[in-house]
C-alpha positions in Angstrom: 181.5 147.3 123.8 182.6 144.4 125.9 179.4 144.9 128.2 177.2 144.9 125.3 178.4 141.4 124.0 178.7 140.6 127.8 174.6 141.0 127.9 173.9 139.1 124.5 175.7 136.5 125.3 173.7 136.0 128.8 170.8 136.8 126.7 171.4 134.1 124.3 172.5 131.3 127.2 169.0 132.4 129.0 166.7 131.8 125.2 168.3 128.7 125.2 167.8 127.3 128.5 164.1 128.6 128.1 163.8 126.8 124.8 165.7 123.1 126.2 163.2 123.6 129.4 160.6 123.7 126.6 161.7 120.6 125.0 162.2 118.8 128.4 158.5 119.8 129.4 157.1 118.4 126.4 159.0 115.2 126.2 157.7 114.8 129.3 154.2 115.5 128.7 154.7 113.5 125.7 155.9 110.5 127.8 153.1 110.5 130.3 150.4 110.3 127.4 152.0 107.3 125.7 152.4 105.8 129.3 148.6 106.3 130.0 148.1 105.1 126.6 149.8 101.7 127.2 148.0 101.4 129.9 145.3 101.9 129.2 145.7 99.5 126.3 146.9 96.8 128.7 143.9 97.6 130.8 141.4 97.0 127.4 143.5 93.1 126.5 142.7 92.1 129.6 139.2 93.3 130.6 136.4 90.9 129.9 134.4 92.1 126.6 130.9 92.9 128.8 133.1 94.9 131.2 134.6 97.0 128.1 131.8 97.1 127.0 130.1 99.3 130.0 133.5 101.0 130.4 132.7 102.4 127.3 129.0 103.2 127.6 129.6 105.0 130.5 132.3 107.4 128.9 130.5 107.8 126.2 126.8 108.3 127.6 127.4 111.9 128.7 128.4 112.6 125.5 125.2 110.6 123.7 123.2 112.7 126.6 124.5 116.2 125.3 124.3 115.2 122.0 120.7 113.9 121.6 119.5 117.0 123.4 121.4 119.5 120.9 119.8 117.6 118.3 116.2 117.7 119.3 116.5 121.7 120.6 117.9 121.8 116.8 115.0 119.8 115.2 112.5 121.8 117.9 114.3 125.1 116.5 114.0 124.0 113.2 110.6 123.8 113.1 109.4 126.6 114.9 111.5 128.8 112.1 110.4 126.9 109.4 106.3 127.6 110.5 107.3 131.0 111.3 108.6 132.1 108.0 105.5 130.0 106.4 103.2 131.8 108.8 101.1 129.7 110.6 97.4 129.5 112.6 95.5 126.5 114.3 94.2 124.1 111.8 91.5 121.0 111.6 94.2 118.6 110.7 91.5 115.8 109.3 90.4 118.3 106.8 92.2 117.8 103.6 91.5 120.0 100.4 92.3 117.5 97.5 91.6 120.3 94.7 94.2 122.6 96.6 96.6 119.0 98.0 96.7 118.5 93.5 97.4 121.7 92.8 100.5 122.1 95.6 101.8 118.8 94.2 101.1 119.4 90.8 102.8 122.7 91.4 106.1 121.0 93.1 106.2 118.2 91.1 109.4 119.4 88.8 111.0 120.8 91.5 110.0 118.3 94.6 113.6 116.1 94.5 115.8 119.5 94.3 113.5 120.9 97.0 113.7 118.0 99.5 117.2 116.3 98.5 119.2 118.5 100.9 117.2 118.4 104.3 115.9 114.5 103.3 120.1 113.7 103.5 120.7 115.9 106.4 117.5 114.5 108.4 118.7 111.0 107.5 115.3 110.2 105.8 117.4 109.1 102.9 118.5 106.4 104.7 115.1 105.4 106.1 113.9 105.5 102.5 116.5 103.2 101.7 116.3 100.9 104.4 112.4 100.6 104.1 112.3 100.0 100.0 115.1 97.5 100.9 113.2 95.4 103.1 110.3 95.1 100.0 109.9 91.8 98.7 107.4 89.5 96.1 105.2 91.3 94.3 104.9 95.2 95.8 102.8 98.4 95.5 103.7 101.6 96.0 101.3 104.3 97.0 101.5 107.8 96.9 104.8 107.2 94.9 105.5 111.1 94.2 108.3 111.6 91.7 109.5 108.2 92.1 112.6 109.0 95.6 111.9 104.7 96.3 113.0 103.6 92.9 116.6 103.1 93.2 115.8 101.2 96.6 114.3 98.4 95.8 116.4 95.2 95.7 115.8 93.2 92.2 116.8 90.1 93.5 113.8 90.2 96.2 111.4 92.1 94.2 109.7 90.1 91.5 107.1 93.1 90.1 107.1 96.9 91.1 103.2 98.8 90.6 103.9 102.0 91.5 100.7 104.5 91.5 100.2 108.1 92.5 97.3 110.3 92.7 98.6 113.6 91.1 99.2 113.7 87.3 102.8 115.7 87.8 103.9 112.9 90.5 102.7 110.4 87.8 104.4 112.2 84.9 108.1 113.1 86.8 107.8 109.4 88.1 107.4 107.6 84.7 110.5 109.8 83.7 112.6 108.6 86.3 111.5 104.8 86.5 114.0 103.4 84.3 116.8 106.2 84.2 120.4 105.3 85.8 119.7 108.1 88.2 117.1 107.1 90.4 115.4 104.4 88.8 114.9 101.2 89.5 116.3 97.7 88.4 113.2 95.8 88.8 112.6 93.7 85.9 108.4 94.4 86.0 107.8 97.5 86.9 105.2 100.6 85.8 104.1 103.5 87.2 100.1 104.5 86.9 97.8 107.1 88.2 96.0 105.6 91.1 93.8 107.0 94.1 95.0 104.9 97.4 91.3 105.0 98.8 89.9 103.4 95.7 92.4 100.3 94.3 90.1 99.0 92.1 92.8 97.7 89.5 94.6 95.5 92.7 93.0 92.4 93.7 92.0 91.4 97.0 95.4 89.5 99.2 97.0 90.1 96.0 100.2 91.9 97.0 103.3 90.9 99.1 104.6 94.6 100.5 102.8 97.2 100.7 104.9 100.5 100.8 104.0 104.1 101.6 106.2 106.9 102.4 104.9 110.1 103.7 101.6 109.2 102.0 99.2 109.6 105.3 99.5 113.1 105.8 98.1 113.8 102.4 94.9 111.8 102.2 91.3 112.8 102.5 90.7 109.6 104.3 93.7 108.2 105.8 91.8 105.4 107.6 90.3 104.7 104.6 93.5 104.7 102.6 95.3 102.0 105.3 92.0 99.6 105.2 92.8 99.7 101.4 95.9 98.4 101.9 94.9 96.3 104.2 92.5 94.9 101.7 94.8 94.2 98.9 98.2 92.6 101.0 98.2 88.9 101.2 97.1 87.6 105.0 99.4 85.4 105.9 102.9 86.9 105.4 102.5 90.4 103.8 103.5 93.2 105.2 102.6 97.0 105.2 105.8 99.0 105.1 105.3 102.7 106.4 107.5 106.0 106.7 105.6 108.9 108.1 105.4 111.7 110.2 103.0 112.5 112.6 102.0 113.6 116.5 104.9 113.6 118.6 104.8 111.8 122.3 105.6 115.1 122.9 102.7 117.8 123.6 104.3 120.8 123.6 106.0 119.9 120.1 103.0 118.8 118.6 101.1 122.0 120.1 103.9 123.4 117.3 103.5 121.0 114.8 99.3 122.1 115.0 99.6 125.9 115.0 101.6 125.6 111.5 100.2 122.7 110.1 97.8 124.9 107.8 100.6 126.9 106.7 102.7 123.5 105.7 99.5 122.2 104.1 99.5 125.3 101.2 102.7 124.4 101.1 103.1 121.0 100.4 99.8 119.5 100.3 100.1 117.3 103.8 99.6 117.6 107.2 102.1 116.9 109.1 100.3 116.5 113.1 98.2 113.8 112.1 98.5 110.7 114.6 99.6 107.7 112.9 99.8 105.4 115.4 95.6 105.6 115.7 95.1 105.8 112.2 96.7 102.7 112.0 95.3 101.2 114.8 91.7 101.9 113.6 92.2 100.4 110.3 93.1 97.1 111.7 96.4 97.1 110.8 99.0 95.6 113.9 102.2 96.8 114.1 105.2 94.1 114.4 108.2 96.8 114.3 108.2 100.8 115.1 111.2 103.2 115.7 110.4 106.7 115.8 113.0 109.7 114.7 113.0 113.5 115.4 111.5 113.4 118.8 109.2 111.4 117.6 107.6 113.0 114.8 109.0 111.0 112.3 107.8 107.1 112.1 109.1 104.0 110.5 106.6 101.1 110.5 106.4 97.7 110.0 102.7 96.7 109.9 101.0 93.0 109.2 96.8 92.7 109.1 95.4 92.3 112.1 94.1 88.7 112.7 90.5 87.8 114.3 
């Protein structure tokens, strides 16, 4: 009996030198990361700003590195899933059936902001909505409106009338819903929505308008050149501005060689085609472009644009 306590009792001294090692070691470890944090944060008060500044770049760029290529092998992944589940097949992207473009919006119209809500957050296009309808001011038109996504953008105190048009009745009808509603509408004091064709603005007089905004609007018409030169037409010359959110070609040729093999297949979808490259369209309407930044390995485009003068 007595060597049976006997062997507990080392058993117990031997736990509980293992456990106060245990505490020792982490006390320890626990001392040498406050240390490195204090100095570290002595190191930070007493570099120079610009030399933080790099300090912190460089740490950090690896990670921006890593990161920006997950995201576009995601985006690239993305897209190859989303035309293969469509089922796609090389297309004539200047080719755009208006009768079967109607009926595709026509079709989505009731359903087109619970459709795209989800991915527009994720993708961040919300935000580039946002900022884009934000930067709007005077008098503005809106083409190719859809169901209305700009409305709640657009800042009252900058914007003194809204003319909001759309080519397809549903767009029309879902956006005239929405104009004034709490959720999603807008604020502007003079503002309608009416059924217009962007190629023909017979209703808007010439150097009439202050901001011109169209968002994913391009992709959809029968002549997008056209369409631009109308806009062109009806913004004032000296100071307005052609506001643009599209997508497009990307710099990229073996993502665009993607984009073209399932851009027929997106078209029956949605009515738009979504390799069409904006930059030249834009170029060849005469329009000059005063700010760009380009999003989703560049297939995704957000444009400032001013007529172009001579």
């Amino acid at each position: 009996m007595r060597v049976v306590v006997a062997r507990i009792a080392r058993r117990a001294r031997s736990l509980a030198r293992h456990r106060a090692s245990r505490v020792v070691a982490r006390r320890r470890a626990s001392s040498r990361v406050v240390a490195r944090r204090r100095a570290s944060s002595r190191v930070v008060a007493s570099t120079p700003r610009g030399a933080l500044a790099s300090h912190v770049v460089a740490r950090m760029f690896p990670r921006l590195v890593a990161s920006a290529f997950a995201t576009g092998v995601a985006c690239a992944g993305v897209v190859v899933g989303y035309g293969a589940a469509l089922g796609g097949r090389a297309c004539d992207c200047e080719r755009v059936d208006a009768r079967a473009r109607d009926a595709a919006y026509d079709r989505e119209a009731k359903t087109f902001d619970d459709a795209v809500r989800s991915s527009e957050y994720w993708s961040g296009i919300e935000n580039m909505r946002a900022s884009l309808a934000y930067g709007a001011r005077g008098d503005v038109l809106e083409v190719a409106c859809g169901t209305g996504r700009n409305f709640s953008y657009y800042d009252p105190k900058k914007v003194r009338t809204l003319l909001a048009m759309d080519a397809c009745d549903g767009m029309v009808e879902e956006a005239r819903a929405k104009l004034r509603t709490r959720d999603g509408g807008t604020t502007v004091r003079e503002a309608m929505v009416t059924r217009g064709d962007a190629h023909r603005m017979r209703n808007v007089k010439t150097g009439s308008v202050d901001t011109v905004v169209d968002t994913f609007g391009l992709c959809s018409y029968e002549d997008a050149v056209g369409a631009l030169r109308e806009m062109k037409r009806v913004v004032k010359r000296d100071g307005g501005r052609v506001l643009l959110l599209e997508h497009g070609r990307s710099e990229y040729g073996w993502l665009s060689n993607i984009l073209d093999h399932f851009a027929d297949a997106h078209a029956r979808r949605w009515g738009c085609y979504w390799n069409r490259d904006i930059l030249k369209l834009i170029e060849d309407a005469g329009l000059e472009i005063v700010e760009k930044s380009t999003h989703h390995l560049g297939t995704t485009f957000v444009i400032e644009a001013t007529p172009r003068k001579g």
